[in-house]
ChimeraX commands (.cxc) that place a marker at each C-alpha (Angstrom):
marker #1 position 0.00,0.00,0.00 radius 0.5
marker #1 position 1.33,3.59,-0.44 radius 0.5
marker #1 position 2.59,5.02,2.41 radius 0.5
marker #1 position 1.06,8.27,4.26 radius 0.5
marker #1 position 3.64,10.76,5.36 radius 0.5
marker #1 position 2.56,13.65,7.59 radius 0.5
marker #1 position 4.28,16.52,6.79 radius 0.5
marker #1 position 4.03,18.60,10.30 radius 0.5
marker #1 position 5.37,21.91,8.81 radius 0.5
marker #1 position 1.87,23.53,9.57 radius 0.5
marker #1 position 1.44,22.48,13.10 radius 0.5
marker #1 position 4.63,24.33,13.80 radius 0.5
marker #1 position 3.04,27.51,11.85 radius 0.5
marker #1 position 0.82,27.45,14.34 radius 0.5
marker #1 position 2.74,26.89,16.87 radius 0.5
marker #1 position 5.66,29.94,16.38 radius 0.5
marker #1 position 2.52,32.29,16.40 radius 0.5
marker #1 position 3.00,32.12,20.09 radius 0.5
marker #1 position 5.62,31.56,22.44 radius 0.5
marker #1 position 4.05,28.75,24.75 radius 0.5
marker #1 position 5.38,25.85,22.84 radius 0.5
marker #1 position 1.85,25.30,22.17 radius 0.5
marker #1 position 0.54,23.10,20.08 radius 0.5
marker #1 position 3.19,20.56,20.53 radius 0.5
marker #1 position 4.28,19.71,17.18 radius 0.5
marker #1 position 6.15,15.91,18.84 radius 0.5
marker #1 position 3.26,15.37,20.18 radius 0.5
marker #1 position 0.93,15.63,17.50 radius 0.5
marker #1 position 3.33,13.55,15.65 radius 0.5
marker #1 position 3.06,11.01,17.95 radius 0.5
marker #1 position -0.30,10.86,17.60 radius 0.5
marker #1 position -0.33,10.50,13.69 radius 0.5
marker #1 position 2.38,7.78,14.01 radius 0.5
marker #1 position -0.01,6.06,16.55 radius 0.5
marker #1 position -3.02,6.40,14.55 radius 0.5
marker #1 position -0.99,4.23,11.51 radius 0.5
marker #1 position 0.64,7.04,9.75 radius 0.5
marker #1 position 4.31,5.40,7.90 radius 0.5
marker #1 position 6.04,8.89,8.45 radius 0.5
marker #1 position 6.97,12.06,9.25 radius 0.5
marker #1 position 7.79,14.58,7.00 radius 0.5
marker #1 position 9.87,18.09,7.96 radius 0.5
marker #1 position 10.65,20.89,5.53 radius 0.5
marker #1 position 12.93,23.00,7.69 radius 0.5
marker #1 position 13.77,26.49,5.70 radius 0.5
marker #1 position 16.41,29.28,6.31 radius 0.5
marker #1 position 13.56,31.59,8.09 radius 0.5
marker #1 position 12.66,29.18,10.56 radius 0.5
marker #1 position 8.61,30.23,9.61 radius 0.5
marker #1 position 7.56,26.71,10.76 radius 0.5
marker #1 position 9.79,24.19,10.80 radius 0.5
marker #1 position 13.14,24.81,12.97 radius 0.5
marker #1 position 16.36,22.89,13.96 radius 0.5
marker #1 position 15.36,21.96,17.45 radius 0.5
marker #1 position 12.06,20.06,15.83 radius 0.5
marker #1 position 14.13,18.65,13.31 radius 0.5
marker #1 position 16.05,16.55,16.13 radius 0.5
marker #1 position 13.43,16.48,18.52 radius 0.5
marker #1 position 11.02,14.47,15.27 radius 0.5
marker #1 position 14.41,12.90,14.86 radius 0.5
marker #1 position 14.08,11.30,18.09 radius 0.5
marker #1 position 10.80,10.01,18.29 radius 0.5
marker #1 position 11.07,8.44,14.72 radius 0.5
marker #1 position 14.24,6.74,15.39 radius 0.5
marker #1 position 12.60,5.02,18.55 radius 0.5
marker #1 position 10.22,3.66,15.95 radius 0.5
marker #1 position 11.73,1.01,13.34 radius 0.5
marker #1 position 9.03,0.74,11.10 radius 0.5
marker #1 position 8.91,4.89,10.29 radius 0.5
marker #1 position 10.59,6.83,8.25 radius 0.5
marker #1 position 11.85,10.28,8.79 radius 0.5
marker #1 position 11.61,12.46,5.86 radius 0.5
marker #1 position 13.41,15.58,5.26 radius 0.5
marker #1 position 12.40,18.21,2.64 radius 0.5
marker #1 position 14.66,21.42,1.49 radius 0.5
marker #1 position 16.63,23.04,-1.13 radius 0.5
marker #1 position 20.14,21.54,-0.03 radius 0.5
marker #1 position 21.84,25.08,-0.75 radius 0.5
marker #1 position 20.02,26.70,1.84 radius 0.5
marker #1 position 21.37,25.89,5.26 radius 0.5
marker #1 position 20.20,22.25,4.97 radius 0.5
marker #1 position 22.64,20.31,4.27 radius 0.5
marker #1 position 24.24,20.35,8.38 radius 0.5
marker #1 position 20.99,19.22,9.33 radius 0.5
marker #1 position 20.54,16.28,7.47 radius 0.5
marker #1 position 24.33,15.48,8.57 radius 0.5
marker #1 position 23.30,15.33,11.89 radius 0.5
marker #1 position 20.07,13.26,11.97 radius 0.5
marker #1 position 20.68,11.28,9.33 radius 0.5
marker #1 position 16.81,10.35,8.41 radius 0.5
marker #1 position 15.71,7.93,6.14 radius 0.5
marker #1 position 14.61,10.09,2.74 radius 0.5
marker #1 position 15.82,13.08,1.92 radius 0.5
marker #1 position 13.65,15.13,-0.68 radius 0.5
marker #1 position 15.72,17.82,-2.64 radius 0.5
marker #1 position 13.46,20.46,-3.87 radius 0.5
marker #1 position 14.36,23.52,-5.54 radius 0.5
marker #1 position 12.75,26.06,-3.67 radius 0.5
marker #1 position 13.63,29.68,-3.00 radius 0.5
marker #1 position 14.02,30.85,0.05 radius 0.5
marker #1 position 11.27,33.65,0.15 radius 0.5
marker #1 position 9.16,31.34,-1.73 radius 0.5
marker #1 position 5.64,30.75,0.10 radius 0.5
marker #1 position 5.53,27.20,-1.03 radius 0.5
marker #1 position 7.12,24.51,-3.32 radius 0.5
marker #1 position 5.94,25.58,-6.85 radius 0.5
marker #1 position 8.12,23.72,-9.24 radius 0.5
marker #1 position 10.31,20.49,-9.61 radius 0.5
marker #1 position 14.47,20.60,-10.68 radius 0.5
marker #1 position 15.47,21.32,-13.91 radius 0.5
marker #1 position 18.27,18.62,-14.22 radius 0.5
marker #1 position 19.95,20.69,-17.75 radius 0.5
marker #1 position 20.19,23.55,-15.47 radius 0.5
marker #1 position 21.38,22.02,-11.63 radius 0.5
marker #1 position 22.74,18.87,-12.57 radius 0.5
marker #1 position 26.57,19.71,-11.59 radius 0.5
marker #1 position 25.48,21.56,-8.39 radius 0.5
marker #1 position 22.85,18.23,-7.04 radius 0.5
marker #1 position 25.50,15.88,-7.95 radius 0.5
marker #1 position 27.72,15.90,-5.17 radius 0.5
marker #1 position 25.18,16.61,-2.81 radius 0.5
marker #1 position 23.25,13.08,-3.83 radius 0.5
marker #1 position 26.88,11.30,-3.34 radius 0.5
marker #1 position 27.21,12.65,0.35 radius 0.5
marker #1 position 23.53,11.79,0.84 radius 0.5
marker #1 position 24.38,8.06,-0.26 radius 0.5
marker #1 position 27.62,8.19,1.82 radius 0.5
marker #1 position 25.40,9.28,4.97 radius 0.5
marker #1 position 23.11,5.94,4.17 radius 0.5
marker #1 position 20.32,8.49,2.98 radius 0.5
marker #1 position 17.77,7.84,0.37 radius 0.5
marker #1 position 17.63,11.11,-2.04 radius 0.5
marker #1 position 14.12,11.52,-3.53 radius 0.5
marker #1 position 13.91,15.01,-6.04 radius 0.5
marker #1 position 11.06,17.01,-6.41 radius 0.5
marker #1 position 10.47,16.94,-10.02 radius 0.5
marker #1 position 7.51,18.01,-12.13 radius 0.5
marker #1 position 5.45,15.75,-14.12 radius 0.5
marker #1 position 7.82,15.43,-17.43 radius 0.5
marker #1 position 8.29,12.22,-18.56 radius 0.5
marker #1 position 11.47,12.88,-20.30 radius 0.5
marker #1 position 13.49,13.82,-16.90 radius 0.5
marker #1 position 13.09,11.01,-15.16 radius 0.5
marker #1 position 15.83,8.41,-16.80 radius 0.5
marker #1 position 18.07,11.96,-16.39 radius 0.5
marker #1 position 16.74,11.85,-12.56 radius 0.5
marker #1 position 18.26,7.97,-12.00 radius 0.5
marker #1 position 21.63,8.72,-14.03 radius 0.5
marker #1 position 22.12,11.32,-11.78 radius 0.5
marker #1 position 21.71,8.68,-8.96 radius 0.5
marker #1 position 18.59,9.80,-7.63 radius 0.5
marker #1 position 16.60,7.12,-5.79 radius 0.5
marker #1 position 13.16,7.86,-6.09 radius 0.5
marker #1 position 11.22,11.43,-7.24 radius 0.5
marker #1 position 8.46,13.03,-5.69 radius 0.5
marker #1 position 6.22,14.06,-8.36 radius 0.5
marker #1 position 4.90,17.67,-8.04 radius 0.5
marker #1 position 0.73,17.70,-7.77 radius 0.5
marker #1 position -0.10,20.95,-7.74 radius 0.5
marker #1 position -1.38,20.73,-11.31 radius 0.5
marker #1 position -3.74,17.27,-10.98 radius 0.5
marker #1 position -4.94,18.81,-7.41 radius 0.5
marker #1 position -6.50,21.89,-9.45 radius 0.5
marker #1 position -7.74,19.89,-12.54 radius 0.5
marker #1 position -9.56,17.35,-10.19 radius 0.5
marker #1 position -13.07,17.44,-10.51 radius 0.5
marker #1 position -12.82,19.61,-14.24 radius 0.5
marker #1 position -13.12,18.78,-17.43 radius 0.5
marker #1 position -9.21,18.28,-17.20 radius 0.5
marker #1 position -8.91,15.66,-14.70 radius 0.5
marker #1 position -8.37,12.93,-16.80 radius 0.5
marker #1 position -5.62,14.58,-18.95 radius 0.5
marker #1 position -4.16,15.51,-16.19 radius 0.5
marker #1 position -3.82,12.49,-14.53 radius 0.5
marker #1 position -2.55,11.07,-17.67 radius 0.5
marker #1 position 0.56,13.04,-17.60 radius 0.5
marker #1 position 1.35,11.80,-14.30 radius 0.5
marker #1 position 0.55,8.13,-15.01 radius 0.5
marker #1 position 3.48,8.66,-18.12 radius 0.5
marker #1 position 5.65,10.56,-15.84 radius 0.5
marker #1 position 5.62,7.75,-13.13 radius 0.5
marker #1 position 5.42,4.86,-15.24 radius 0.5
marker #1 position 8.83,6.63,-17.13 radius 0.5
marker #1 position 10.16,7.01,-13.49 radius 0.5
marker #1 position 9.73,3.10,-12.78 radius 0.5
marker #1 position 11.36,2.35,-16.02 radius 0.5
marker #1 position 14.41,4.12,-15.57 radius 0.5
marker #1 position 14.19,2.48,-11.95 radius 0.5
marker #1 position 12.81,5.26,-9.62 radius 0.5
marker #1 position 10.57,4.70,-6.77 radius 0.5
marker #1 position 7.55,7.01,-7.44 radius 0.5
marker #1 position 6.09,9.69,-4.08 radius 0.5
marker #1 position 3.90,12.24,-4.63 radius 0.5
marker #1 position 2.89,15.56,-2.96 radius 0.5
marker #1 position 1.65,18.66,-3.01 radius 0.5
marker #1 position -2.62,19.82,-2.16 radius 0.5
marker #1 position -3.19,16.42,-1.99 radius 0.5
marker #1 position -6.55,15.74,-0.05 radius 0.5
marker #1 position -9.37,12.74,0.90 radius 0.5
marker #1 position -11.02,13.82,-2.48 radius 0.5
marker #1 position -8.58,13.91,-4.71 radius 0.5
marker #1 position -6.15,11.39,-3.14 radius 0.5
marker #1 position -8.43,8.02,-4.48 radius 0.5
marker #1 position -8.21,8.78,-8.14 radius 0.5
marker #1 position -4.44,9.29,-7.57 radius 0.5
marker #1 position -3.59,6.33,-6.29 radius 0.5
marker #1 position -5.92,4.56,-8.69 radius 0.5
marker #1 position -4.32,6.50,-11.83 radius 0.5
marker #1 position -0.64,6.69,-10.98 radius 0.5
marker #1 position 1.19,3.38,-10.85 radius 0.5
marker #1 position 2.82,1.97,-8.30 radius 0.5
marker #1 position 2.85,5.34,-5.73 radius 0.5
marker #1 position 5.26,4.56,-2.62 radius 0.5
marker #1 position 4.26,7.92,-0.67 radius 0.5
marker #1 position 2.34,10.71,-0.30 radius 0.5
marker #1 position 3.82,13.40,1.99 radius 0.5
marker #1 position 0.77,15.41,3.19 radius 0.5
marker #1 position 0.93,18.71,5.58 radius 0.5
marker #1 position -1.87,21.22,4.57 radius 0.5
marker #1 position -4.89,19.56,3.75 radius 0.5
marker #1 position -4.09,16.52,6.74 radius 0.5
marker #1 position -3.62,19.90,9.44 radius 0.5
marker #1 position -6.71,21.09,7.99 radius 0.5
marker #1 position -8.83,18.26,8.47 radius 0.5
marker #1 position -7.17,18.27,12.10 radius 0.5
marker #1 position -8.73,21.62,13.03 radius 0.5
marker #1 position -12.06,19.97,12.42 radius 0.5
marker #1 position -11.51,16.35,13.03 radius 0.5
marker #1 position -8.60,15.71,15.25 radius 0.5
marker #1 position -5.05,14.30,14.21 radius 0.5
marker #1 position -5.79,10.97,14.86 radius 0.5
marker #1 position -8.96,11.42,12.49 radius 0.5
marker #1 position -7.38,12.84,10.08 radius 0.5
marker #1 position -4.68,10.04,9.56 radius 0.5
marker #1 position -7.59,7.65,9.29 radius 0.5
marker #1 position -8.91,9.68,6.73 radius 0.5
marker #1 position -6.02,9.58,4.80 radius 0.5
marker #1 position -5.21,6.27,4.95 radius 0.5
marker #1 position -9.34,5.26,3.97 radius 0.5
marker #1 position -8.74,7.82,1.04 radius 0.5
marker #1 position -5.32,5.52,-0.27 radius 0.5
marker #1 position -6.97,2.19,0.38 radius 0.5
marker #1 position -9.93,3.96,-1.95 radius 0.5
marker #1 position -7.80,4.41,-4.45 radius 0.5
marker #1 position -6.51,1.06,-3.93 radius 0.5
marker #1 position -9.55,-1.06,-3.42 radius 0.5
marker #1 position -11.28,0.52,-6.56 radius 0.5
marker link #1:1,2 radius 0.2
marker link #1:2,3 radius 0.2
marker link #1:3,4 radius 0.2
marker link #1:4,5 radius 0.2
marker link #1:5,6 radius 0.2
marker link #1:6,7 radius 0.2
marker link #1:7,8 radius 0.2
marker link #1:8,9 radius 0.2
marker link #1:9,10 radius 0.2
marker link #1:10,11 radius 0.2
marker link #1:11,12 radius 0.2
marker link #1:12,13 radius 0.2
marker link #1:13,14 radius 0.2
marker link #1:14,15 radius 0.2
marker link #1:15,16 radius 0.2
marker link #1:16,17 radius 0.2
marker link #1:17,18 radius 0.2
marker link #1:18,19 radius 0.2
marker link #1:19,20 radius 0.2
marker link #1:20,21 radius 0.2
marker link #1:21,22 radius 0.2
marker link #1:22,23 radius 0.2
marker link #1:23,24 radius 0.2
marker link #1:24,25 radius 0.2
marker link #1:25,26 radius 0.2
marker link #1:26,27 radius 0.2
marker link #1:27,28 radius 0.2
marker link #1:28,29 radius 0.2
marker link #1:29,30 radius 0.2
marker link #1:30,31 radius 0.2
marker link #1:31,32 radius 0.2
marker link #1:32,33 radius 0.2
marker link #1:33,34 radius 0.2
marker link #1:34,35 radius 0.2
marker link #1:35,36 radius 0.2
marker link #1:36,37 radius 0.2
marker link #1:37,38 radius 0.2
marker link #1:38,39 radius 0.2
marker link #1:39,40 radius 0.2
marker link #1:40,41 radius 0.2
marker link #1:41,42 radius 0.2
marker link #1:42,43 radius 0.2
marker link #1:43,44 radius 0.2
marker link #1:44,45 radius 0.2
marker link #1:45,46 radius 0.2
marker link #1:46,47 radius 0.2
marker link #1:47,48 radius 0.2
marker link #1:48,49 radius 0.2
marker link #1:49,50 radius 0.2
marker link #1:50,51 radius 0.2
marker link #1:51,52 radius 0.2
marker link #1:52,53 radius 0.2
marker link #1:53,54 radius 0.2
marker link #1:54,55 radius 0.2
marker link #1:55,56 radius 0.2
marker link #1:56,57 radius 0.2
marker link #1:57,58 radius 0.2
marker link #1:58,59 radius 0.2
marker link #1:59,60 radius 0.2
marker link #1:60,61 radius 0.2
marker link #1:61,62 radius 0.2
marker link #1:62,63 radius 0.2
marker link #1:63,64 radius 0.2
marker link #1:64,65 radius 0.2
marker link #1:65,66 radius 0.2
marker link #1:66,67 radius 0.2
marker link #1:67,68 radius 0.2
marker link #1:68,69 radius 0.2
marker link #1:69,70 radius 0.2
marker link #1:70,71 radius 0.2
marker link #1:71,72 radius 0.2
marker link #1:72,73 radius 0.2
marker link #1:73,74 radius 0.2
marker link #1:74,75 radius 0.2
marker link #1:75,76 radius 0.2
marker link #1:76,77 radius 0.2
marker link #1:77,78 radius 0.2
marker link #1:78,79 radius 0.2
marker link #1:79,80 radius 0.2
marker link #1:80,81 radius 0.2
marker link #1:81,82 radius 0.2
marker link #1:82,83 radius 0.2
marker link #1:83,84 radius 0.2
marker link #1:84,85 radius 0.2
marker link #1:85,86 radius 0.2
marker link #1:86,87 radius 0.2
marker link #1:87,88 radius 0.2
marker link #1:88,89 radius 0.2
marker link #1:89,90 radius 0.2
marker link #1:90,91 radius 0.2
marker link #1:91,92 radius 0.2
marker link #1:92,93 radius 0.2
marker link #1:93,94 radius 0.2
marker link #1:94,95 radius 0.2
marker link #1:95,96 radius 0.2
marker link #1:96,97 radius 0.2
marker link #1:97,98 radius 0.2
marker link #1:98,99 radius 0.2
marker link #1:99,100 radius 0.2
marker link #1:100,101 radius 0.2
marker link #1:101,102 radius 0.2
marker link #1:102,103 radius 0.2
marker link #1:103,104 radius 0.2
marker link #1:104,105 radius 0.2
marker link #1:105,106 radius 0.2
marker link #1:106,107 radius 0.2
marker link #1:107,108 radius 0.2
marker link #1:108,109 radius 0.2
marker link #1:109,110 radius 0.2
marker link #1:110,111 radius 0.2
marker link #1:111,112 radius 0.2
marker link #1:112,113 radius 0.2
marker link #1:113,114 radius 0.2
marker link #1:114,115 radius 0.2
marker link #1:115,116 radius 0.2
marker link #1:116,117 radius 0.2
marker link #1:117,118 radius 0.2
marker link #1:118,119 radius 0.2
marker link #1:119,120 radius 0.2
marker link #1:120,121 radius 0.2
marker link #1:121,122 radius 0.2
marker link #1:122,123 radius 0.2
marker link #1:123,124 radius 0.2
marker link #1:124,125 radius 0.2
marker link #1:125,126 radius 0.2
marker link #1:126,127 radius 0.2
marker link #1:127,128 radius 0.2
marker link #1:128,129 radius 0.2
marker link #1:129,130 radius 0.2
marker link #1:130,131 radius 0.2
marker link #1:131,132 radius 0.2
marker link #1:132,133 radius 0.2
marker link #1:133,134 radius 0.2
marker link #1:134,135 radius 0.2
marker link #1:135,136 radius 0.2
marker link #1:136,137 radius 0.2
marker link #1:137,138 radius 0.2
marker link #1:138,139 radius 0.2
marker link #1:139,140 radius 0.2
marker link #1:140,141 radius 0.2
marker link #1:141,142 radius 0.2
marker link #1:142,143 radius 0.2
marker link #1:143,144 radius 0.2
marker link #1:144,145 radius 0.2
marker link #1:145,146 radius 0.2
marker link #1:146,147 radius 0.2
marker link #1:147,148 radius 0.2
marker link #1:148,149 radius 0.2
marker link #1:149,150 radius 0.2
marker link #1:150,151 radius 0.2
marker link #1:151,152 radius 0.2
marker link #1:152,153 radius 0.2
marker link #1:153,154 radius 0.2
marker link #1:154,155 radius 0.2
marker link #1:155,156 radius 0.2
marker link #1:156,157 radius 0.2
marker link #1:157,158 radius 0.2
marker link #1:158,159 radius 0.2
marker link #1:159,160 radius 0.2
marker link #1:160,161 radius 0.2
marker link #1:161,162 radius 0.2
marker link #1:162,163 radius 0.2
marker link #1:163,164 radius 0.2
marker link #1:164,165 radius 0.2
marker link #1:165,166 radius 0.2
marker link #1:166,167 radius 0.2
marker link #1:167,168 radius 0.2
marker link #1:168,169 radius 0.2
marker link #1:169,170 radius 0.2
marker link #1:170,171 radius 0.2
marker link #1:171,172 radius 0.2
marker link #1:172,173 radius 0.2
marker link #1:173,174 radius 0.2
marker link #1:174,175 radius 0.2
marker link #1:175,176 radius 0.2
marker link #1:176,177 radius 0.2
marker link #1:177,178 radius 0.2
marker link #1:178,179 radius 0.2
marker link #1:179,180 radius 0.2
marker link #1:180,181 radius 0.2
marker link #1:181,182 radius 0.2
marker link #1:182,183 radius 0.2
marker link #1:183,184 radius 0.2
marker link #1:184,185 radius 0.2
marker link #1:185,186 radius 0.2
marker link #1:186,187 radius 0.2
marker link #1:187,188 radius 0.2
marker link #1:188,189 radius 0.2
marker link #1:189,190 radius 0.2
marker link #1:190,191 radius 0.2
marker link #1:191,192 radius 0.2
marker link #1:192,193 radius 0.2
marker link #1:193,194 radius 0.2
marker link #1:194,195 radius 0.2
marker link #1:195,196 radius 0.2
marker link #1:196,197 radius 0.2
marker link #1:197,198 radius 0.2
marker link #1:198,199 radius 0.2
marker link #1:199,200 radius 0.2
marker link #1:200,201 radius 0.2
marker link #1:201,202 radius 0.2
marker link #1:202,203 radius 0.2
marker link #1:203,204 radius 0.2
marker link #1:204,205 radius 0.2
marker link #1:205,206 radius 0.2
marker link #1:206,207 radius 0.2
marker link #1:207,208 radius 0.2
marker link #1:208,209 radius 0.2
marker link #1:209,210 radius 0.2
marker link #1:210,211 radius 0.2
marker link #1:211,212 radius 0.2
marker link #1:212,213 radius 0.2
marker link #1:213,214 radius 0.2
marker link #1:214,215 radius 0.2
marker link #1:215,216 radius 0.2
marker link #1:216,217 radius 0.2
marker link #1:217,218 radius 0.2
marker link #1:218,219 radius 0.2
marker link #1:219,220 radius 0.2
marker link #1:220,221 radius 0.2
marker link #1:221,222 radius 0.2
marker link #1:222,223 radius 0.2
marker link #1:223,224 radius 0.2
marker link #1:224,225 radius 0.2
marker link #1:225,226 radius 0.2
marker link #1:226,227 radius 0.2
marker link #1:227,228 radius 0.2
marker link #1:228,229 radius 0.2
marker link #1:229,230 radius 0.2
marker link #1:230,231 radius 0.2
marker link #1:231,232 radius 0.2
marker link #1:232,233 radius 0.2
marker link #1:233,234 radius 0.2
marker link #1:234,235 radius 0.2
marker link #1:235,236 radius 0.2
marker link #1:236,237 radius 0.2
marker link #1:237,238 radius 0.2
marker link #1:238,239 radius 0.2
marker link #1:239,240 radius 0.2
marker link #1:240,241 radius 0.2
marker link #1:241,242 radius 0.2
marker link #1:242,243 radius 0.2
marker link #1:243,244 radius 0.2
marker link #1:244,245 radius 0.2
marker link #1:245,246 radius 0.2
marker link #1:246,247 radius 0.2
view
């Protein structure tokens, strides 16, 4: 089954908007892990606007204690990231090119353009025992580039199937990423997705794109929170893969 990671960058949001320490971000990662989440996934940037270096070991901690979890670490690696990942050594790290004033992830890497500057940064990766995963858009034709470059898996950007769901587009849409990912298995990629990924959009993912081995999920999971509670929301999630998977 594809995994669920919970991205907990959002909790944190919250969280810095105060100085209690409240909510807990640990905590409410221990309660997705306990609820049957697979992982945890951080995207720690230079600004510390969610996400900072004490939560990055402190997650650290609490995955490691956990064999069957995965610790997931998201950021442009030229950005104060690299020491980081150094030190915690998670499972996956996902290498996305993202500015550092941007107010999201909006694109993948353009391998023509960064290939010489990601190159030794995947080989140290590998040398720390760390999967590398890239955050590439939905091109078919960059994902053999991707796995020559030594790349493990790719995260596939879906951004662009999240706003043709439920349009006229959907199915075209979904069609791109079905070529993208099946290109990405043949050049020997694991395939992960994320980006506005939600319970209604998630099922006819999973039951489009082939072979999906995660979803990292932060907004739309810390949404559903507010209203449900984590442990809810997890369950939600995970119904919304085995949807895709049952049908």
């Amino acid at each position: 089954m594809t995994r669920l990671s919970v991205n907990v960058n959002k909790i944190a949001l919250l969280r810095n908007s105060r100085t209690t320490g409240v909510p807990n971000v640990v905590r409410l990662a221990e309660i997705a892990l306990n609820a049957g989440a697979h992982g945890i996934t951080v995207h720690p940037r230079p600004d510390g606007r969610h996400i900072r270096a004490q939560d990055v070991r402190d997650l650290a901690e609490l995955v490691h204690a956990r064999p069957t979890v995965e610790y997931n670490i998201e950021g442009n690696p030229f950005h104060q990231f690299m020491s980081l990942v150094r030190e915690v050594r998670p499972h996956q790290c996902t290498l996305v090119p993202d500015d550092p004033a941007a107010f999201t992830s909006d694109h993948g890497w353009d391998l023509q353009q960064d290939r010489q500057r990601l190159l030794p940064v995947i080989t140290e990766l590998h040398e720390l025992g760390v999967r590398v995963s890239l955050f590439m858009d939905p091109v078919a034709g960059s994902m053999a580039a991707a796995r020559e470059l030594g790349a493990d898996r790719v995260e596939l950007y879906t951004e662009s199937y999240a706003l043709a769901h439920g349009t006229a587009q959907q199915d075209e849409s979904i069609a791109t990423y079905v070529t993208a990912a099946q290109a990405a298995l043949d050049a020997g990629l694991g395939v992960n997705a994320g980006h506005d990924l939600n319970c209604d959009n998630l099922p006819a993912f999973i039951r489009g794109v082939p072979d999906v081995a995660e979803v990292s999920i932060g907004h739309a999971l810390t949404s559903d929170a507010l209203e449900f509670g984590m442990a809810e929301s997890v369950h939600g999630f995970l119904d919304a893969i085995q949807a895709g998977v049952a049908t």
